[in-house]
C-alpha positions in Angstrom: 79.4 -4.7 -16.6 79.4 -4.8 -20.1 79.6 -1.4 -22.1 77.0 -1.4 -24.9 78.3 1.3 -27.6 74.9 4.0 -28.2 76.7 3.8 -31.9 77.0 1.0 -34.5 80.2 2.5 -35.6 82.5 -0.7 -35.4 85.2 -0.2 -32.5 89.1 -0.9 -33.0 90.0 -4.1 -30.9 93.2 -3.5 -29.2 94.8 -7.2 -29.3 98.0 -6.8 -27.1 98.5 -3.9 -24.2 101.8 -3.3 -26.0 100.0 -1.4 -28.7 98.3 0.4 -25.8 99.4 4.3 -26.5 101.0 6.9 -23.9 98.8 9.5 -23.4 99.0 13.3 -22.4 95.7 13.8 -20.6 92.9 12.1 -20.0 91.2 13.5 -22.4 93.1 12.0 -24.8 92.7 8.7 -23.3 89.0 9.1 -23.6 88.8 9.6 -27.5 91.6 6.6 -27.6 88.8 4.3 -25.7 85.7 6.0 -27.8 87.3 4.1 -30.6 89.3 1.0 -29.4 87.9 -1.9 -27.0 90.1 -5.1 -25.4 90.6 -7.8 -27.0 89.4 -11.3 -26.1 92.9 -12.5 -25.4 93.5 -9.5 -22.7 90.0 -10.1 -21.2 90.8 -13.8 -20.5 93.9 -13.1 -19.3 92.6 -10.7 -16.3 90.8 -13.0 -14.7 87.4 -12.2 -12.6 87.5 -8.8 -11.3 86.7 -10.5 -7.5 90.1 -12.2 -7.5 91.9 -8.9 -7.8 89.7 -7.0 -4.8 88.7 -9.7 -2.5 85.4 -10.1 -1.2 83.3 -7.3 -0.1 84.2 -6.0 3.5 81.1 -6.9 5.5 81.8 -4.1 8.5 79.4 -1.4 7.9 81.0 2.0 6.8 79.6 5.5 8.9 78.0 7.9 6.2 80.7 10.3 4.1 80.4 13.5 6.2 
C-alpha cells in the first residue's frame, strides 16, 4: 500500500533509521510521521513485506465472538 499525502506540503525524507527520534507517546509519533516519510535506501533494504510474514495461513479462522 502506498500512502498518498491529501496535502502537497513536501514531506521530510528520513534517510537512515538512526535519525529516527524516541518518542513519548504515540501521539508524538504521529505528528513525527505527518511530516517525515522513509527513505528509498530504507525501503529497499526491507525487502517484500511477504518475506517477513510468510504466506497466508490457508486453515479457515471461526468468527471473533
Amino acid at each position: 500500500m502506498i500512502w498518498v499525502s491529501k496535502t502537497k506540503r513536501p514531506m521530510k525524507v528520513l534517510e537512515s533509521l538512526d535519525d529516527l527520534p524516541e518518542f513519548r507517546s504515540e501521539a508524538e509519533e504521529a505528528e513525527f510521521w505527518s511530516t517525515h516519510e522513509l527513505g528509498q535506501e530504507i525501503l529497499d533494504a526491507m525487502g517484500p513485506l511477504d518475506d517477513v510474514l510468510g504466506p497466508p495461513d490457508p486453515t479457515p479462522r471461526p468468527p471473533a465472538p
